[in-house]
C-alpha positions in Angstrom: -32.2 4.5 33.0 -34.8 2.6 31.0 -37.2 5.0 31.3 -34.9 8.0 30.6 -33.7 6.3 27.3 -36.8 5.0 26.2 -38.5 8.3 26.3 -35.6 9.7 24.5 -36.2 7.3 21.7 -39.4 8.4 21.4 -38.4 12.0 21.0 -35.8 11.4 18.1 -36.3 12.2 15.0 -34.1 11.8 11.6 -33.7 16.0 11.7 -29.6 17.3 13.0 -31.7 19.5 15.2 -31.9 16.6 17.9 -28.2 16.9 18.0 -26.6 16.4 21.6 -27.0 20.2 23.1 -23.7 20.2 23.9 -22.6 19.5 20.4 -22.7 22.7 18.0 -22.6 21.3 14.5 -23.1 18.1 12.6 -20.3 15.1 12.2 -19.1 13.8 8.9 -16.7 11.4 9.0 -16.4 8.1 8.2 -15.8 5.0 11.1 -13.9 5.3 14.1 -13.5 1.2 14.4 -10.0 0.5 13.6 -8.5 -2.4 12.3 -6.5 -5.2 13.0 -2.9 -5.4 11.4 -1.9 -8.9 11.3 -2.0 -10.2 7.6 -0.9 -12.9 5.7 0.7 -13.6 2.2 -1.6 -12.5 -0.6 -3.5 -15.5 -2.4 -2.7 -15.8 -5.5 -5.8 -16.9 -5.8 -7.8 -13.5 -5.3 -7.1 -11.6 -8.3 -9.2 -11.5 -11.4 -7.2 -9.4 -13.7 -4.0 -11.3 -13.4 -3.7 -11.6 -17.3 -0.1 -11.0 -19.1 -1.7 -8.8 -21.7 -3.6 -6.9 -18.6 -0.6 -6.0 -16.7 1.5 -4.9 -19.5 -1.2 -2.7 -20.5 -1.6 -1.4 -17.0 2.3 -1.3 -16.8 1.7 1.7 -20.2 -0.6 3.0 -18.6 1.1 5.1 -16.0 3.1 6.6 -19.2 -0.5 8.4 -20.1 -0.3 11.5 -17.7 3.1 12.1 -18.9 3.3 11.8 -23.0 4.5 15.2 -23.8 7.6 14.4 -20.9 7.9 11.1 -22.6 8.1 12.1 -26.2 10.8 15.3 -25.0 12.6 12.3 -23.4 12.8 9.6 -26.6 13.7 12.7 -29.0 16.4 13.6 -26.6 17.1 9.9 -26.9 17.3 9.9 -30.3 19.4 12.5 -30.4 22.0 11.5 -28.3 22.0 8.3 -30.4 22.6 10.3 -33.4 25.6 12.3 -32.4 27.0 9.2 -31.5 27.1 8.0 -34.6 28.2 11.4 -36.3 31.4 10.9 -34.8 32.9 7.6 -36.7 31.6 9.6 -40.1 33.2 12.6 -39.8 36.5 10.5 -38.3 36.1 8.6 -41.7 35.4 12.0 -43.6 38.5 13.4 -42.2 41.0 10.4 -43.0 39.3 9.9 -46.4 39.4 13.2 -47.8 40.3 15.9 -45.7 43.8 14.6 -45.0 44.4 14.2 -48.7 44.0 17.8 -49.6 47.1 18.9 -51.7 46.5 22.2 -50.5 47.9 22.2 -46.7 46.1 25.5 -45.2 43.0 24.7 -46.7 43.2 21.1 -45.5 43.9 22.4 -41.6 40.6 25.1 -42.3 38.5 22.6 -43.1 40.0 20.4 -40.2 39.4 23.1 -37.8 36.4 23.6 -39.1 34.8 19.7 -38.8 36.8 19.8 -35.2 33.9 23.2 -34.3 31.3 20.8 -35.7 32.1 17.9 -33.5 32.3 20.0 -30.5 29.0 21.7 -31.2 27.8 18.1 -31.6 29.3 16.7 -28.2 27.5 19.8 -26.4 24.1 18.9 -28.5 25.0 15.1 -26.7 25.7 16.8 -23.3 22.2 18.7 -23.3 20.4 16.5 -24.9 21.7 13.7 -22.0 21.2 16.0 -19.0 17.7 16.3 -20.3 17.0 12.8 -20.1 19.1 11.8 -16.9 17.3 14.7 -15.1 13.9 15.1 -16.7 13.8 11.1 -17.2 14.1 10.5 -13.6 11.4 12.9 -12.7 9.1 11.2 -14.8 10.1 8.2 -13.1 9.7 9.4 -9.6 6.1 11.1 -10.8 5.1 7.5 -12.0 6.3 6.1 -8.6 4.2 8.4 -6.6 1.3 7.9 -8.4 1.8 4.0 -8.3 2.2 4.2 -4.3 -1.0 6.7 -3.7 -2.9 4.0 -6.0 -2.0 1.1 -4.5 -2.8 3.2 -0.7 -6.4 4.4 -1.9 -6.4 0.4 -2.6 -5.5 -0.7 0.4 -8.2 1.6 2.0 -11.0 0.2 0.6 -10.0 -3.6 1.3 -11.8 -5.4 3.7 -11.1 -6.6 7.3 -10.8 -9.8 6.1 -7.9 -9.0 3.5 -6.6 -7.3 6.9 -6.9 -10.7 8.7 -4.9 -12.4 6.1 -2.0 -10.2 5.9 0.8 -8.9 7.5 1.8 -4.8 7.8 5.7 -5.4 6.7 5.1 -6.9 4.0 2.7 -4.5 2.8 4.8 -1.8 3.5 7.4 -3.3 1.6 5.4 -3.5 -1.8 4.6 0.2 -1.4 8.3 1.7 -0.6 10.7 -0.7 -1.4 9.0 -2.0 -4.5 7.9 1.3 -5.4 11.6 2.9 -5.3 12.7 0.3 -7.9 9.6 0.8 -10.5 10.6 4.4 -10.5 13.8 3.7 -11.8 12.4 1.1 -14.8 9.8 3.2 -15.5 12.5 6.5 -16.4 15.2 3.9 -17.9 13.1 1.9 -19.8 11.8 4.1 -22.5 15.1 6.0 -22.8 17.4 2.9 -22.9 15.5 1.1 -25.3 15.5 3.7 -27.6 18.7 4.6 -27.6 20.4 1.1 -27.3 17.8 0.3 -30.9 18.7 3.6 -32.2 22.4 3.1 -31.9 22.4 -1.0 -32.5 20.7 0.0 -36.1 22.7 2.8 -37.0 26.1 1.2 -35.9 25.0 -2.4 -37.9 24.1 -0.4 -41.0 27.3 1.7 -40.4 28.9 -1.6 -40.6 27.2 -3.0 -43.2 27.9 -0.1 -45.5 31.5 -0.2 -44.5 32.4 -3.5 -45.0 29.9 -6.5 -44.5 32.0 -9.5 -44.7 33.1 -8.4 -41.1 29.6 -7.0 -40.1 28.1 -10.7 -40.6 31.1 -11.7 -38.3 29.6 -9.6 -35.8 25.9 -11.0 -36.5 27.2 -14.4 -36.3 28.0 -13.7 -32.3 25.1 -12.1 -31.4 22.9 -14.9 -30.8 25.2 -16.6 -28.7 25.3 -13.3 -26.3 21.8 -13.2 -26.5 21.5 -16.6 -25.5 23.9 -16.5 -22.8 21.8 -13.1 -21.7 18.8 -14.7 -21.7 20.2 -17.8 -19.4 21.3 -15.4 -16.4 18.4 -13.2 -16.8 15.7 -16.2 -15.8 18.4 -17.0 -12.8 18.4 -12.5 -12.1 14.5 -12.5 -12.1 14.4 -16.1 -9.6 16.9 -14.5 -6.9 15.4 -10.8 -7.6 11.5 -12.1 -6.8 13.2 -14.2 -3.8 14.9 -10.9 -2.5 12.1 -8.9 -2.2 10.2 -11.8 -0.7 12.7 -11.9 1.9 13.2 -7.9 2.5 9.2 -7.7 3.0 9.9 -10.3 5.6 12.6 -8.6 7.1 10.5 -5.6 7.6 7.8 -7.7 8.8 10.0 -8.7 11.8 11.4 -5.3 12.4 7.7 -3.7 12.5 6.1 -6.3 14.7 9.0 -5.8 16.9 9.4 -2.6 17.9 5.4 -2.0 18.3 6.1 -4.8 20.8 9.3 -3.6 22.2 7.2 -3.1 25.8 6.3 -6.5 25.3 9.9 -7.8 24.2 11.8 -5.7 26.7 9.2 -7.0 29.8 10.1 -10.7 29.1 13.7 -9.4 28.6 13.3 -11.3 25.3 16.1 -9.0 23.2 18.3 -11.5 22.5 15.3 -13.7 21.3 14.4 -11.2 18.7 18.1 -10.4 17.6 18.5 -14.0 17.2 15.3 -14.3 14.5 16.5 -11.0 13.1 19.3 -12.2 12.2 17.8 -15.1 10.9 15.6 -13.4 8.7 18.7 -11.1 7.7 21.0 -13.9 7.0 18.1 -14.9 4.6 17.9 -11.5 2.4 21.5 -11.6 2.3 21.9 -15.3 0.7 19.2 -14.1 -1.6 21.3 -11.7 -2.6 24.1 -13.2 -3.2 22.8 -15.4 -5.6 21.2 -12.3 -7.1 24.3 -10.3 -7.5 26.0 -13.8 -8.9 23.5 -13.9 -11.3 23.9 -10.4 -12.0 27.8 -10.1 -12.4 28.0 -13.4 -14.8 25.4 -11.7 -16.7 27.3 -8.6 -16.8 30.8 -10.1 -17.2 29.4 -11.7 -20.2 28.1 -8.9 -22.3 31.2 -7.2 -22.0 33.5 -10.6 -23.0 31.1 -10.6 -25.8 31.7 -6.9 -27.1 35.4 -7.4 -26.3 36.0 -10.8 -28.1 33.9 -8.9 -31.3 36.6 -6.0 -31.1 39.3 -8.6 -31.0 37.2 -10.5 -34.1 37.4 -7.3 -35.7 41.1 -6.4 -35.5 42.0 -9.6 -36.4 40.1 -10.2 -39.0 39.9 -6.6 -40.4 44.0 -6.2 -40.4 44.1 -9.7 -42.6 41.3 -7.8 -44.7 43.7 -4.5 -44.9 47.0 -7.0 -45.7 45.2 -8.8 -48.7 43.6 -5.2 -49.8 39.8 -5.8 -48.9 39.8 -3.1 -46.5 41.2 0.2 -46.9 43.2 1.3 -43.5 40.5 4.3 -43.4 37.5 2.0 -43.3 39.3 0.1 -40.9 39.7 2.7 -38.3 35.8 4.1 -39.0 34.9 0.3 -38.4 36.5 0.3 -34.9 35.2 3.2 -33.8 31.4 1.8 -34.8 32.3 -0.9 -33.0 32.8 1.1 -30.0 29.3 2.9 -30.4 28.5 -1.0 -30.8 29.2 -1.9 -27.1 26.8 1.4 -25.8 24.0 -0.2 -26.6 24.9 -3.8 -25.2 25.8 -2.3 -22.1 22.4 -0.3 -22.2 20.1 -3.7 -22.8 22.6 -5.0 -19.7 21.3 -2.7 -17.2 17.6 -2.4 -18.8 17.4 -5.8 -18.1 18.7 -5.3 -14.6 16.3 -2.2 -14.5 13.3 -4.8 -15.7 14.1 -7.5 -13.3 14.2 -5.7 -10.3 11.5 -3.2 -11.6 8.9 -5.7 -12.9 9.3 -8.0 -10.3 8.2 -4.7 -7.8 5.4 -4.0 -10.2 4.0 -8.1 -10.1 3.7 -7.7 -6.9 2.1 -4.4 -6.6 -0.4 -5.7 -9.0 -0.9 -8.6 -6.2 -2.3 -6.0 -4.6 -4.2 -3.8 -6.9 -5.9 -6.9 -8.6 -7.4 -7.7 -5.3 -11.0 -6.7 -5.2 -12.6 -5.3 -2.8 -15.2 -7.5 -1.4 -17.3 -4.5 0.2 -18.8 -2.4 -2.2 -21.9 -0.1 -2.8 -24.5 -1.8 -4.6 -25.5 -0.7 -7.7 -28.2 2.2 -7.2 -26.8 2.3 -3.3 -28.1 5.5 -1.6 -27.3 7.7 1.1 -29.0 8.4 4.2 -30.0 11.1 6.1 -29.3 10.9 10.0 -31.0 7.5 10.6 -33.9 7.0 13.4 -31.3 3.7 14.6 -34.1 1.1 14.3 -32.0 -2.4 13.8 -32.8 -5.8 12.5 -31.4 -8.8 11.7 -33.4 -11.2 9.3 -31.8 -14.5 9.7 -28.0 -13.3 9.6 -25.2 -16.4 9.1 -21.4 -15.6 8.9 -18.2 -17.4 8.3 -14.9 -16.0 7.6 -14.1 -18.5 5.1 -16.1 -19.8 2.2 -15.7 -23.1 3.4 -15.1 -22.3 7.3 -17.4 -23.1 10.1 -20.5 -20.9 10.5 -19.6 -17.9 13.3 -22.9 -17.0 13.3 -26.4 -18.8 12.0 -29.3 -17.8 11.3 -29.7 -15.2 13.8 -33.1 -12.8 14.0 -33.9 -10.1 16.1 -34.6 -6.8 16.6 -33.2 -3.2 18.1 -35.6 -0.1 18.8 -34.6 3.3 18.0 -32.7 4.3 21.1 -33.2 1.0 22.8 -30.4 0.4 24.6 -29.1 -3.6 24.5 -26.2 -5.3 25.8 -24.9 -8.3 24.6 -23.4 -11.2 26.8 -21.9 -15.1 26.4 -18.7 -16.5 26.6 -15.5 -16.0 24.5 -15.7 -16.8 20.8 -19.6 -17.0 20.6 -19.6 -14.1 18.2 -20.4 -10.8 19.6 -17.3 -8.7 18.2 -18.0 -10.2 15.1 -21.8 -9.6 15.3 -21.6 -5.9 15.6 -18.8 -6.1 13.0 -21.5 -6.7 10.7 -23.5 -3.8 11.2 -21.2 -1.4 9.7 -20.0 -4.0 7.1 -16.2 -4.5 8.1 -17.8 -7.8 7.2 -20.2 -8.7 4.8 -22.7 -11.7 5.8 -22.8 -14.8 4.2 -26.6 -15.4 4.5 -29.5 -12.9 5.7 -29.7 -9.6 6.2 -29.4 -6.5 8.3 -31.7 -3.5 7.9 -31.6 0.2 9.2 -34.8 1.7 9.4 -36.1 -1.4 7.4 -33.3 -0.6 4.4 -31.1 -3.4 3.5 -27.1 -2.0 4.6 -26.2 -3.2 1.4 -28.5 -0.8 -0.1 -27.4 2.4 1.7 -23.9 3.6 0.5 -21.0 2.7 3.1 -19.7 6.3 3.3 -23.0 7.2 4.8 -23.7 4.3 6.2 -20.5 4.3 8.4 -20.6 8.3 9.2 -23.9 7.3 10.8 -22.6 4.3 13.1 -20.0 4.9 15.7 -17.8 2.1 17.4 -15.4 2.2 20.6 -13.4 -0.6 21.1 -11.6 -1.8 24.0 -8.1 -2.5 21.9 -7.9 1.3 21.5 -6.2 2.5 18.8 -4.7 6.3 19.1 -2.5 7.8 15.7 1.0 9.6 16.0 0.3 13.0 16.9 -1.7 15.4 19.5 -4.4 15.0 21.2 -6.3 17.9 19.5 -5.6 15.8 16.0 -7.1 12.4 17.4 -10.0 14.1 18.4 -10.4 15.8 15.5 -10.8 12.5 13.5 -13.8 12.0 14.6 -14.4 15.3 12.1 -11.9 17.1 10.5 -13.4 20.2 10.4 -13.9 20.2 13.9 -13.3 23.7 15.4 -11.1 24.1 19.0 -14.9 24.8 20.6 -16.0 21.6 19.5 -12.8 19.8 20.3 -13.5 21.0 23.8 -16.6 20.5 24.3 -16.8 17.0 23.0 -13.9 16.8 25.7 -16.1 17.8 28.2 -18.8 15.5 27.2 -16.5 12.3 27.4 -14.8 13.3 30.9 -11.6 13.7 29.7 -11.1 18.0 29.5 -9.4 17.8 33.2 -7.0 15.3 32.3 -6.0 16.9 29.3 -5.7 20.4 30.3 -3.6 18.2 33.5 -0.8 17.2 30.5 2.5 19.0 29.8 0.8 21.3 26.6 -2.9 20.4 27.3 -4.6 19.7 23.8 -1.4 20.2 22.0 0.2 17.2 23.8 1.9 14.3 21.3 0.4 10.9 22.8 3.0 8.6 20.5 2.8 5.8 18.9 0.0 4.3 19.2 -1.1 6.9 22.2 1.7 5.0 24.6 2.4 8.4 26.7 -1.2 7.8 28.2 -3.0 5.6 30.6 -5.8 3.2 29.5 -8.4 5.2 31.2 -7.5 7.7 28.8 -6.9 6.6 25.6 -10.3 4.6 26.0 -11.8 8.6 26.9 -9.8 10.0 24.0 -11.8 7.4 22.0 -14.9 8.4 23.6 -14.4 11.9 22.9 -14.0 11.1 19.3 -17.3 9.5 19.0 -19.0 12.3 20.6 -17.4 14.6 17.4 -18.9 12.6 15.2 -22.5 12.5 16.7 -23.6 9.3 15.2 -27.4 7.3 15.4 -25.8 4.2 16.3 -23.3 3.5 18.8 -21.3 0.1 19.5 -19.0 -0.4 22.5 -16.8 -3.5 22.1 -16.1 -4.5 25.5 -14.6 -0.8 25.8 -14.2 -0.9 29.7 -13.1 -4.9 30.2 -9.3 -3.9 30.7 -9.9 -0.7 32.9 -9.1 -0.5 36.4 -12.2 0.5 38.7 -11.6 4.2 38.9 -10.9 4.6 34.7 -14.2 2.6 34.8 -16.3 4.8 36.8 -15.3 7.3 34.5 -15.2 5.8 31.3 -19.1 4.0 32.0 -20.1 7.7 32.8 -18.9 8.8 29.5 -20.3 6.0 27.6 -24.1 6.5 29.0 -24.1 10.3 28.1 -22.9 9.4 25.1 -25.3 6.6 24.4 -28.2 8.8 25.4 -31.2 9.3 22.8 -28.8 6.7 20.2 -29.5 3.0 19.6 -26.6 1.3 21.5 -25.2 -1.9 21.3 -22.4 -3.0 24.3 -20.4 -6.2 24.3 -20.1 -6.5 27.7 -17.5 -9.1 29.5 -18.5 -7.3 33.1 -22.2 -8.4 33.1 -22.3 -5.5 36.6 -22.2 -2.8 33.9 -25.3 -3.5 32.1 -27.8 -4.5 34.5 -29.7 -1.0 33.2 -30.1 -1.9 29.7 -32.9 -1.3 28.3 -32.7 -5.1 26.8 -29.9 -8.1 27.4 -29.7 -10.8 24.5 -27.2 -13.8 25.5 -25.9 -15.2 22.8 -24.4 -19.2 22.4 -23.3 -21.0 19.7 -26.3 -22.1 18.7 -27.4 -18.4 18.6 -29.8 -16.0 21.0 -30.7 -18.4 23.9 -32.5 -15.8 26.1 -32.8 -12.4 26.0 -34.6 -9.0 28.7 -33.9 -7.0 31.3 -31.2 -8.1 34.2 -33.8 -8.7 36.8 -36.0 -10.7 34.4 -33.0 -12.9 33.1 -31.9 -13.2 37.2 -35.5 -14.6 37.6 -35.4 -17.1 34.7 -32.5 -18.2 35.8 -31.5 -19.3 32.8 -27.5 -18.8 31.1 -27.7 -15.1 31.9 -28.7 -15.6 35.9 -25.6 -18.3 35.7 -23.1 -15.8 34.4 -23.9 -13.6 36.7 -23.5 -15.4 39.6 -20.1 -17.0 38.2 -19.0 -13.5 37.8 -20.4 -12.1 41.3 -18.4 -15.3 43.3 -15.2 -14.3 42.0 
């Protein structure tokens, strides 16, 4: 095997015509490696746009795409607010003057007459508010959409290590549940602000104009309501922040779960997880309750306020109309301006609702958004062109954490195009993460890590990761066919290609074997198949994408012998004439590598072929033996 891939290294070259003969046309994807789920509560520490002044900004900014919508939407506003206020001046038009005709018929014409004008305005109100209802809550639900595809191209380009640090529910949360309640602030928002202002103004000048004795009786309660608004709005936004909190937590639970319902159902555990369900349930629920108190004495209040200022107003303005202040006209046009009064306090009631709830979804979206990717291109990062696979690491350290112990120290060595190594030690040494370096899922701390003697960091990660390849032994297989998890190794794939890359991997027979062949669903997570093969399915996928470089992370440890056989066969043809790293935990599989590097703690102790490592008998010949007694 040396010999055959040796010789094979020799003959490659960085042209797609040394493509695998089976193979017909050139992959161009990016990286099969998946990743792991399990994260953790976002630091708050992370972000570096986390300004006030930046997020409101950022909040107006999702209005840009959609000005002409927004301005259709505030005029609409506006004029609903307008024929609103029509209607207590033409009710004190008619009492003033109309009503006081001497002439009787001409009176009732001109009655008739304002009565047509009122109903043409109440059906300029009815357009004008289907307008905004409807068109207003497209906008919203645009803005939404646009907020949950940002914050997923986001999440895309975040590291493993975000990954490591966070869980999927509560993710998941921030872009649907979160999401939902921005898209309802961001339609009521404009349109309730403008027309609760519109209407305030226009119903206090009203006022004003009618009789302003009584219209500073008004003023005089309106900074106790806004005070008392203010009071259960801090309480709304505490209990609205906890809720969500608690929601993301209760989806957390239900996610983790059910992908482990095997696991929960084979330790006959269901009780165990209804139990902390309900736990976590119990908790949303309290939060809210508090919420919704919050929320009823806040809106309880506003509308004691506006009745106790109607009550203020009778009162006051019938011991106005006895002592012949207030003209029993003006009276009845000031009640009715009172009523277009309580509109917009009941408007600023549920926009502040709207803005709790809404807001609080778009803080922690931002959580999200103002995370920064910690692997980027360079600036003046390149592309490559298929690469000849030569590897080398110039004294490479790695810890997860700023602060954490080292995983890996200064570590040097190098890999020959096509040279096929495997790398061996014990648990926890540092060989997953080792390889997870080469493709930058992590980004060293100290050193560096060249392809063809170019810096990774130097060659753009697109290209870098179409030309690298990794099959892992947890195996990770998406909702849907067969056909459609092979074709992500390349998405333009053709059915030919599919098949042969099939072939290639071993696993054609036992796909044509299943119910509808390629066209098979494989579930969640590729449960309606064995281990044997998923792990060819994986296999398969690589071979679509063709790359230089191939990794196999201890891809065969948790097969049985016969899914081994098969898988190891696959794995060899694919690693022919490719540089090829294994992470092997059965040292019997690699005793034809090209090159074995046993890796410690302290880093490479020894590294050759099996037989010269056997002779040494150093920590590789010790292994070995451990492994062969068993």
């Amino acid at each position: 095997m040396q010999t055959r891939l040796r010789s094979a290294a020799l003959q490659r070259g960085t042209s797609r015509s040394d493509r695998k003969p089976w193979l017909p046309s050139a992959a161009n994807i990016g990286p099969t490696a998946e990743i792991d789920s399990t994260d953790k509560p976002i630091p708050r520490t992370r972000p570096t746009r986390s300004k006030p002044y930046s997020r409101a900004r950022k909040f107006l900014s999702y209005y840009r795409p959609h000005l002409p919508l927004l301005a259709a939407d505030l005029a609409c506003a506006l004029l609903v607010s307008v024929t609103a206020l029509f209607l207590p001046l033409c009710a004190s038009y008619v009492t003033k003057h109309l009503v006081q005709l001497p002439d009787a018929p001409e009176a009732l014409n001109q009655i008739y007459l304002m009565g047509g004008a009122l109903l043409a305005l109440v059906a300029v109100e009815v357009l004008g508010s289907l307008f905004v209802d409807y068109q207003g809550h497209v906008m919203g639900a645009k803005i939404e959409s646009a907020l949950r595809k940002e914050l997923f191209e986001h999440c895309q380009k975040l590291a493993f290590s975000f990954y490591d640090r966070q869980r999927v529910g509560q993710l998941m949360s921030r872009m649907t549940n979160d999401s939902f309640s921005l898209g309802e602030l961001f339609h009521h928002a404009p349109e309730d602000m403008a027309i609760a202002v519109f209407k305030f103004a226009g119903a206090i000048l009203l006022l004003a104009y009618i009789d302003l004795p009584l219209t500073f009786l008004i003023l005089g309660v309106t900074p106790f309501a806004v005070l008392y608004a203010l009071h259960f709005n801090r309480r709304m936004n505490r209990a609205l922040r906890l809720s969500k909190e608690r929601i993301a937590a209760v989806n957390e639970h239900i996610e983790d779960s059910l992908a482990g319902i095997r696991v929960v159902q084979s330790f006959a555990n269901e009780e165990l997880e209804i139990s902390r369900f309900d736990e976590e349930n119990a908790r949303f629920l309290q939060s809210r309750r508090e919420g919704y108190r919050s929320e009823a004495f806040f809106s309880v209040g506003n509308t004691t306020f506006a009745q106790l200022i109607t009550v203020a107003v009778i009162v006051m303005g019938a011991v106005r109309v006895v002592n012949a202040e207030l003209g029993v006209a003006d009276m009845l046009t000031f009640l009715l301006c009172v009523a277009v009064l309580v509109d917009p306090v009941k408007r600023l009631a549920n926009f502040v609702r709207l803005w709790q709830e809404g807001y609080t979804g778009f803080s922690r979206a931002m959580e999200i958004l103002e995370v920064e990717p910690e692997i980027v291109d360079r600036s003046g990062a390149s592309d490559i062109a298929r690469p000849c696979g030569a590897l080398a690491f110039r004294d490479v350290s790695f810890r997860y954490e700023e602060d954490g112990p080292h995983v890996l120290k200064k570590l040097s060595f190098d890999i020959a195009p096509g040279e096929f190594v495997a790398l061996v030690g014990a648990s926890g040494v540092g060989k997953s993460t080792l390889c997870a370096l080469i493709p930058r899922f992590y980004e060293v701390s100290e050193g560096a890590i060249l392809i063809d003697g170019a810096d990774i960091r130097d060659i753009s990660l697109k290209s870098l990761r179409q030309s690298i390849g990794v099959v892992q032994q947890d195996v990770y297989l998406f909702a849907g066919t067969v056909a459609e998890n092979l074709r992500y190794g390349r998405p333009d794939a053709s059915e030919v290609e599919i098949i042969a890359a099939a072939k290639a991997a071993n696993a054609h027979d036992f796909i044509m074997a299943l119910s509808n062949g390629y066209a098979t669903d494989v579930g969640q997570r590729g449960v309606k198949l064995s281990g044997g093969q998923k792990q060819r399915l994986t296999i398969a996928r690589a071979f679509l994408k063709d790359p230089a470089i191939l990794i196999f992370d201890e891809a065969t440890s948790a097969l049985d012998n016969e899914s081994e056989r098969a898988v190891q066969a696959a794995l060899l043809d694919l690693a022919e004439g490719r540089t090829t790293i294994v992470i092997a935990h059965r040292l019997s599989t690699v005793r034809n590598a090209d090159r074995i590097l046993v890796l410690t703690e302290q880093g490479i102790a020894e590294q050759g072929t099996h037989e010269a490592l056997i002779v040494a008998d150093g920590a590789y010949a010790h292994l070995y033996k451990a492994q062969a007694s068993i």
